[in-house]
MIDOSE-1310 file (N, C-alpha, C; in nm, 2 decimals, decimal comma, always signed):
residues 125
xxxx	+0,08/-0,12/+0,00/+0,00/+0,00/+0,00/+0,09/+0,12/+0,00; +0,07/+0,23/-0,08/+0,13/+0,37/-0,08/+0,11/+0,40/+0,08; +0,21/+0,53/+0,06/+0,20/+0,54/+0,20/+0,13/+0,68/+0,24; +0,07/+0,74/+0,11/-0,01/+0,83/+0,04/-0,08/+0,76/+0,02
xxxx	-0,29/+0,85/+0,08/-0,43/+0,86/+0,07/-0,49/+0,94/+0,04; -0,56/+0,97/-0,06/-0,66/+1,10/-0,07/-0,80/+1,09/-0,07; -0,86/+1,21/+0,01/-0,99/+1,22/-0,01/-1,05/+1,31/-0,10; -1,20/+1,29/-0,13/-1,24/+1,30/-0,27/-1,26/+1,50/-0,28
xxxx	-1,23/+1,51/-0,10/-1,21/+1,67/-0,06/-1,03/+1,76/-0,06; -1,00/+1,66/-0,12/-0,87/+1,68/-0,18/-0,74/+1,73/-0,06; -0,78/+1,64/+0,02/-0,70/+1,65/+0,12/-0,59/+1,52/+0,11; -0,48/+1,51/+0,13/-0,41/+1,41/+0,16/-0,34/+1,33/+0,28
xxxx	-0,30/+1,26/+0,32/-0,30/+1,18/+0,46/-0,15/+1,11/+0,40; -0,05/+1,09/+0,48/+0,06/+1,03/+0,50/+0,06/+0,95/+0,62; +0,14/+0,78/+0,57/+0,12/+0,68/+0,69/+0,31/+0,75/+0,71; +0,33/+0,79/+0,84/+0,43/+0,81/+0,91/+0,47/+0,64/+0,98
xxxx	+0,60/+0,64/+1,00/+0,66/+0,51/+1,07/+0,62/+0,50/+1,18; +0,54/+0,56/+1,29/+0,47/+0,52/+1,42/+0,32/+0,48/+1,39; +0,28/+0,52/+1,26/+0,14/+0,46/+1,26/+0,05/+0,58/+1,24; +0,06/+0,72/+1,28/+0,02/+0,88/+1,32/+0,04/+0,87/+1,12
xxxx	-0,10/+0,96/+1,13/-0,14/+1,00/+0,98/-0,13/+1,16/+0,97; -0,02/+1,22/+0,88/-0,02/+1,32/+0,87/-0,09/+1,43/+0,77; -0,21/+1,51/+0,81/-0,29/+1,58/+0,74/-0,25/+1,69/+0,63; -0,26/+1,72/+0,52/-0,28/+1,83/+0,45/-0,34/+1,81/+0,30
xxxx	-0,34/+1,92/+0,23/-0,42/+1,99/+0,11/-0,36/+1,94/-0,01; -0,38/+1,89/-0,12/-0,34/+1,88/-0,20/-0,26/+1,95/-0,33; -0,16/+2,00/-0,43/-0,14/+2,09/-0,51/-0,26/+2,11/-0,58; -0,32/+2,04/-0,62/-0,46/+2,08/-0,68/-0,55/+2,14/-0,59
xxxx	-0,57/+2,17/-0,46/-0,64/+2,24/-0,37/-0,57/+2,36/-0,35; -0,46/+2,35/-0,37/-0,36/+2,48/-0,31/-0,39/+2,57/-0,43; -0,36/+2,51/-0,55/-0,40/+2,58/-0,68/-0,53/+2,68/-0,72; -0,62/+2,57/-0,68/-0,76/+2,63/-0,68/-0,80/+2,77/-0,57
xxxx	-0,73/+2,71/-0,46/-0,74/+2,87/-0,34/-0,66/+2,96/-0,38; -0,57/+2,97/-0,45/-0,49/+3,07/-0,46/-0,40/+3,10/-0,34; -0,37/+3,25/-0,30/-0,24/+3,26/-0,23/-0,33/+3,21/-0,06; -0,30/+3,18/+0,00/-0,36/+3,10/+0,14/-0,25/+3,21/+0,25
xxxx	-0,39/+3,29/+0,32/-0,35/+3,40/+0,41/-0,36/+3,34/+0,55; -0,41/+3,27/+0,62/-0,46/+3,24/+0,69/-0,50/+3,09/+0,75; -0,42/+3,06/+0,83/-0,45/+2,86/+0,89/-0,53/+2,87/+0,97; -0,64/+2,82/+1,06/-0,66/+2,84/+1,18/-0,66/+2,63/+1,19
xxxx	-0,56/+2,63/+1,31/-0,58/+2,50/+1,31/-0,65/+2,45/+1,44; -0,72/+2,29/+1,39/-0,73/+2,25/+1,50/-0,68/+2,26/+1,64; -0,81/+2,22/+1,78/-0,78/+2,21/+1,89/-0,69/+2,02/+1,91; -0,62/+2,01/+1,98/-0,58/+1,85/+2,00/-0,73/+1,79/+2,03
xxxx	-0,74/+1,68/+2,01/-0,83/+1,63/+2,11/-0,90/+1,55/+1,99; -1,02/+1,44/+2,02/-1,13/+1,36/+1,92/-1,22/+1,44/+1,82; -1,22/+1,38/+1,73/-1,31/+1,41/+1,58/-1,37/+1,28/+1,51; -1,47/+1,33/+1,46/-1,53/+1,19/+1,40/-1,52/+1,28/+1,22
xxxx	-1,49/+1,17/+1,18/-1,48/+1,19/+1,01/-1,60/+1,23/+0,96; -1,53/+1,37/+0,91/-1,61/+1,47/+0,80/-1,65/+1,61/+0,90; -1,62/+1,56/+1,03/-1,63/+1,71/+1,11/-1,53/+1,81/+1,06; -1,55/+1,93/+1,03/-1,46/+2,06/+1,03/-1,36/+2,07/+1,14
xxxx	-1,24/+2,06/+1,15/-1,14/+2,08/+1,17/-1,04/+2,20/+1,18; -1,06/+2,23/+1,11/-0,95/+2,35/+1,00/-1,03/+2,42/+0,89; -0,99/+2,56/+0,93/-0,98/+2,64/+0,80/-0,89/+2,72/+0,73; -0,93/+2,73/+0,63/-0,80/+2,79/+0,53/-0,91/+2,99/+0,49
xxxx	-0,79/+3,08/+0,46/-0,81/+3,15/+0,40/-0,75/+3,18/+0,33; -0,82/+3,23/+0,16/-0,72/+3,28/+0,07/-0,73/+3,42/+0,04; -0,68/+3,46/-0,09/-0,71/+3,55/-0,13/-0,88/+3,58/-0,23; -0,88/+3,40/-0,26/-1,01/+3,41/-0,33/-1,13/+3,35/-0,25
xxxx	-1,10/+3,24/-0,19/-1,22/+3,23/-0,08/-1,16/+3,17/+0,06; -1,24/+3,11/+0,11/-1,22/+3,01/+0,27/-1,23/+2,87/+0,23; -1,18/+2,80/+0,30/-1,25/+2,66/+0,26/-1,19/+2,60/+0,37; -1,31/+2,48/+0,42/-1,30/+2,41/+0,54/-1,20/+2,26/+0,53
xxxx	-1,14/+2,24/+0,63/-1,09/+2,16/+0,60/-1,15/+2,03/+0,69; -1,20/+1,96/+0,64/-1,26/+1,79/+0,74/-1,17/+1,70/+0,79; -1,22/+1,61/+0,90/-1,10/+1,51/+0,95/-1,12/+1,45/+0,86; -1,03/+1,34/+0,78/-1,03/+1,30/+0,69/-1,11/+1,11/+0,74
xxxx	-1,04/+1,12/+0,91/-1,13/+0,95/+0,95/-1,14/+1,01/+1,13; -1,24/+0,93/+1,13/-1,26/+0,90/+1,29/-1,08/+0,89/+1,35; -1,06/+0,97/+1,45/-1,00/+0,99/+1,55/-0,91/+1,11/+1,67; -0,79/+1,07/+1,68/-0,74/+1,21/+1,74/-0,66/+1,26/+1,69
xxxx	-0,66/+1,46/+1,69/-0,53/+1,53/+1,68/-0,46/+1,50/+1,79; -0,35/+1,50/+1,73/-0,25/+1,46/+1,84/-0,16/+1,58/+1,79; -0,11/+1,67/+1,71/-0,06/+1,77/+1,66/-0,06/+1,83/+1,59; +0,00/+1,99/+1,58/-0,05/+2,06/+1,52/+0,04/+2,12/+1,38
xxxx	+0,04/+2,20/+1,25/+0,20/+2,26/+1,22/+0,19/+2,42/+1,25; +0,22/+2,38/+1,43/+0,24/+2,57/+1,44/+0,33/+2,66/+1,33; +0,38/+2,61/+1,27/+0,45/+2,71/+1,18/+0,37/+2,77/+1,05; +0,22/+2,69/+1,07/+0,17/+2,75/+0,96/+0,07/+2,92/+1,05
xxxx	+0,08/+2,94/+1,12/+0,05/+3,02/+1,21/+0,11/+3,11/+1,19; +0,20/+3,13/+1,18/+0,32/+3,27/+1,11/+0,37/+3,27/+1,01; +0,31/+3,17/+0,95/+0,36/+3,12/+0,77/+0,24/+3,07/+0,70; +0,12/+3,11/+0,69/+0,00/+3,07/+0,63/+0,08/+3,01/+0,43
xxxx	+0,14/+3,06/+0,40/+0,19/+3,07/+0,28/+0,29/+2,91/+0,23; +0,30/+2,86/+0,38/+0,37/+2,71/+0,31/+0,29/+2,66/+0,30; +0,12/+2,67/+0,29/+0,07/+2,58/+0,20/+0,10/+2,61/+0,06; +0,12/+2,68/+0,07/+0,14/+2,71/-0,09/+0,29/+2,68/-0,14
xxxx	+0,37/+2,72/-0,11/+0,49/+2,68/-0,07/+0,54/+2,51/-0,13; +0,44/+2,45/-0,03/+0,48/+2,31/-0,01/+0,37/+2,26/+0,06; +0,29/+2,23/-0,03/+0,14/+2,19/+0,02/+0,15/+2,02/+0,09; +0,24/+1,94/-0,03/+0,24/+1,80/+0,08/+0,38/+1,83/+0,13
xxxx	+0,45/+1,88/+0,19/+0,53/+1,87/+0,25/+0,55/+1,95/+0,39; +0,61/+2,06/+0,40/+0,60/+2,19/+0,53/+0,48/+2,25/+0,53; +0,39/+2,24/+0,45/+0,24/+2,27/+0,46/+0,15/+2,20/+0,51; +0,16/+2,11/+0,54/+0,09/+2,02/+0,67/+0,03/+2,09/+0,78
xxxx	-0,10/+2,00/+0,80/-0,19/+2,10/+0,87/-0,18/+2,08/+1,00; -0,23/+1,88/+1,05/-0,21/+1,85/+1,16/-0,18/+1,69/+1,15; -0,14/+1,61/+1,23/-0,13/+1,49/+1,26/-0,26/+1,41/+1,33; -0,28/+1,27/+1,30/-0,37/+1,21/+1,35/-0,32/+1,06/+1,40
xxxx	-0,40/+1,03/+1,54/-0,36/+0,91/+1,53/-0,55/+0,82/+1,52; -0,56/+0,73/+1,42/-0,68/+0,72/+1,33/-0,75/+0,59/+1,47; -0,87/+0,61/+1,46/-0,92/+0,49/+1,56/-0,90/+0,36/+1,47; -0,92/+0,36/+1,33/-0,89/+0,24/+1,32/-0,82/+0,24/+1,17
xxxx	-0,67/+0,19/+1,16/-0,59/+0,22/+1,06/-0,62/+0,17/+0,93; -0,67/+0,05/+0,98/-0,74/+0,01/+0,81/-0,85/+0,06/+0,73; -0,86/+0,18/+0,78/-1,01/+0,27/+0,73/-0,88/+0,35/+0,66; -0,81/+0,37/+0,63/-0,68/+0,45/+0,51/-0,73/+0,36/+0,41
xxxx	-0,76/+0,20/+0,38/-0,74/+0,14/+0,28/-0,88/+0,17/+0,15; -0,98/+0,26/+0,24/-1,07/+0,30/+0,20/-1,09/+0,44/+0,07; -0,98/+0,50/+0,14/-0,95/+0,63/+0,05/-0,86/+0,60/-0,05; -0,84/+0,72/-0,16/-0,78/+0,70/-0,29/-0,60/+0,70/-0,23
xxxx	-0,57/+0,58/-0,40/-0,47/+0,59/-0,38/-0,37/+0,70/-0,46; -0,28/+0,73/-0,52/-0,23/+0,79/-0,59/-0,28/+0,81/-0,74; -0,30/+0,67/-0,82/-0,40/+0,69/-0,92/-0,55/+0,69/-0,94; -0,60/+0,64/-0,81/-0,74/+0,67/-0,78/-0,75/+0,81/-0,76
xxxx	-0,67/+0,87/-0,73/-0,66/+1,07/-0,72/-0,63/+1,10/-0,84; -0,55/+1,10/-0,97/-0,53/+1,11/-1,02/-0,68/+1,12/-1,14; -0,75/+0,99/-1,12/-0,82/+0,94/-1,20/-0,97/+0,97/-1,12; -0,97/+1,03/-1,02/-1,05/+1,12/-0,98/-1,06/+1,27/-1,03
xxxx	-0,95/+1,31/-1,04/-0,91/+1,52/-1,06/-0,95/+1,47/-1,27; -0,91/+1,34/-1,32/-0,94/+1,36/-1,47/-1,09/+1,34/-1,51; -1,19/+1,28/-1,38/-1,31/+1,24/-1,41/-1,39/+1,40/-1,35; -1,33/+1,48/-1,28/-1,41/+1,56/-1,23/-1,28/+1,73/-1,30
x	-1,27/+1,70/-1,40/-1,18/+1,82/-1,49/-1,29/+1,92/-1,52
């Protein structure tokens, strides 16, 4: 299994070596918001999948960001706090939103994989 997941809200999820899923936006989301002013990130603590989490602000609109599965933040990337702009930057990389550890890890096998994203952004062009 990739170690890269996406959801169909164009968020992406990385399996880290402790098992902890690491949250952010995709280039094709980053693209679509334009320059991104503003992070407000999650509090730590439980979420159930598809609850609001995070928001983003751009220059062209807001857009929410959802837990991607049932479980906990367990961290945050305070640096996007004083740096709203590494989403844009580096959307899967230093633009990471927050970390999760998932209640149940085989619900990742559920979401897209790299060409199911792929072949998702060419069916919805």
């Amino acid at each position: 299994m990739s170690t890269l997941r996406f959801t169909p809200e164009h968020e992406w999820l990385r399996v880290e070596a402790s098992g902890e899923l690491t949250v952010g936006i995709t280039s094709f989301a980053q693209e679509a918001l334009g320059d991104v002013v503003f992070v407000q990130l999650p509090d730590a603590g439980r979420y159930e999948q598809g609850a609001e989490v995070a928001v983003l602000e751009s220059v062209k609109a807001a857009s929410n960001i959802a837990m991607p599965l049932d479980g906990e933040v367990i961290e945050v990337n305070q640096a996007l706090a004083d740096n709203p702009e590494l989403v844009n930057e580096a959307p899967m990389d230093g633009g990471w939103f927050f970390r999760i550890r998932p209640d149940n890890p085989e619900a990742l096998a559920s979401l897209m994989d790299q060409a199911g994203y792929d072949a998702f952004l060419a069916d919805h062009a």
